[in-house]
matplotlib code that plots the C-alpha trace (Angstrom):
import matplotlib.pyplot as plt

x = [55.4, 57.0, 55.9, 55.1, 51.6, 48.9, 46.5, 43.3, 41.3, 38.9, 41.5, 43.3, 40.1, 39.1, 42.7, 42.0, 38.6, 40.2, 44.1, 45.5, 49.1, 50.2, 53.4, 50.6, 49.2, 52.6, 53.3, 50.3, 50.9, 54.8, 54.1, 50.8, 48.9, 47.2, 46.0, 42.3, 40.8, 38.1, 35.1, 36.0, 39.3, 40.5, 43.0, 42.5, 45.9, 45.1, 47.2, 46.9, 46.2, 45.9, 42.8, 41.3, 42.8, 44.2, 42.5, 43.6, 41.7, 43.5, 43.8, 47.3, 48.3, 51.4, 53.9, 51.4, 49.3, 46.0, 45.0, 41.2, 40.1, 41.0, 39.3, 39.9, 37.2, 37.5, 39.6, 36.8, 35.2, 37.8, 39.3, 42.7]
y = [121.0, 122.9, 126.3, 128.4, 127.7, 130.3, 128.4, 130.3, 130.9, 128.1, 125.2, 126.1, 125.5, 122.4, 121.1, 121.8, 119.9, 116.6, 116.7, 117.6, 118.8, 122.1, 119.3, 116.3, 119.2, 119.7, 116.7, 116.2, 119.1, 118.6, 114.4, 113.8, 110.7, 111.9, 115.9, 116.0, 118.8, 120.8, 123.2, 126.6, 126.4, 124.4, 121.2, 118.6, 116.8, 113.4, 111.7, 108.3, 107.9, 105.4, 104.1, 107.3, 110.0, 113.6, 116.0, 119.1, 121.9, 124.5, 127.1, 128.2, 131.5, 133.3, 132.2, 130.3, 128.0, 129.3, 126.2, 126.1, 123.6, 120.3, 117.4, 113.9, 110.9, 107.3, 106.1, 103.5, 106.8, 108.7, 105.4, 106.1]
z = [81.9, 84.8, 84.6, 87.7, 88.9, 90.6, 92.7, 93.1, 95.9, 94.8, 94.5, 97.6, 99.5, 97.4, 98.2, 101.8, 101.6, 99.7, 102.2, 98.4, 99.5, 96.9, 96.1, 95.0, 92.9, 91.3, 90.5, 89.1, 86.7, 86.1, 85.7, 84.6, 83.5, 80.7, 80.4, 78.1, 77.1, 79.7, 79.4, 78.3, 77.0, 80.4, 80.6, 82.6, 84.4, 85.7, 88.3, 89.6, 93.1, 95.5, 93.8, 92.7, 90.3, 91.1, 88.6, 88.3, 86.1, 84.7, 82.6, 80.3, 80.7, 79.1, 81.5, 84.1, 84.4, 86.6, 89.0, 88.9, 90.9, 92.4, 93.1, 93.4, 91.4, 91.5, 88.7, 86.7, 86.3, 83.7, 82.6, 84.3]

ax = plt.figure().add_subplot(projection="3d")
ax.plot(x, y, z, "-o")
ax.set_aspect("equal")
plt.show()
């Protein structure tokens, strides 16, 4: 994927909660799992992680994609 990213205001803080380093959240977008459709347009990138999985909401935007949120879920609970 590899485009230049913009990390809102949002995500940064919801990184900040979860220790999500802005290079985990790379590599979750540049190396994904799997990427599934979200809400409104949005993608999904899925990560694996230590027993749970990175997700990363975005949206696409002409030449970046806008970082919506992160979180991270147990894995069983998206089948990753």
């Amino acid at each position: 994927m590899s485009m230049d990213l913009r990390i809102t205001k949002h995500a940064k803080e919801r990184m900040e909660k979860y220790g999500i380093s802005e290079s985990l959240v790379r590599d979750a977008m540049d190396d994904p799992d799997s990427i599934v459709e979200g809400h409104s347009g949005r993608k999904i990138s899925q990560k694996k992680l230590n027993g749970y999985v990175l997700r990363v909401i975005f949206k696409e935007e002409k030449d970046i994609n806008v970082i919506v949120t992160v979180y991270k879920a147990r894995s069983e609970r998206y089948g990753i």
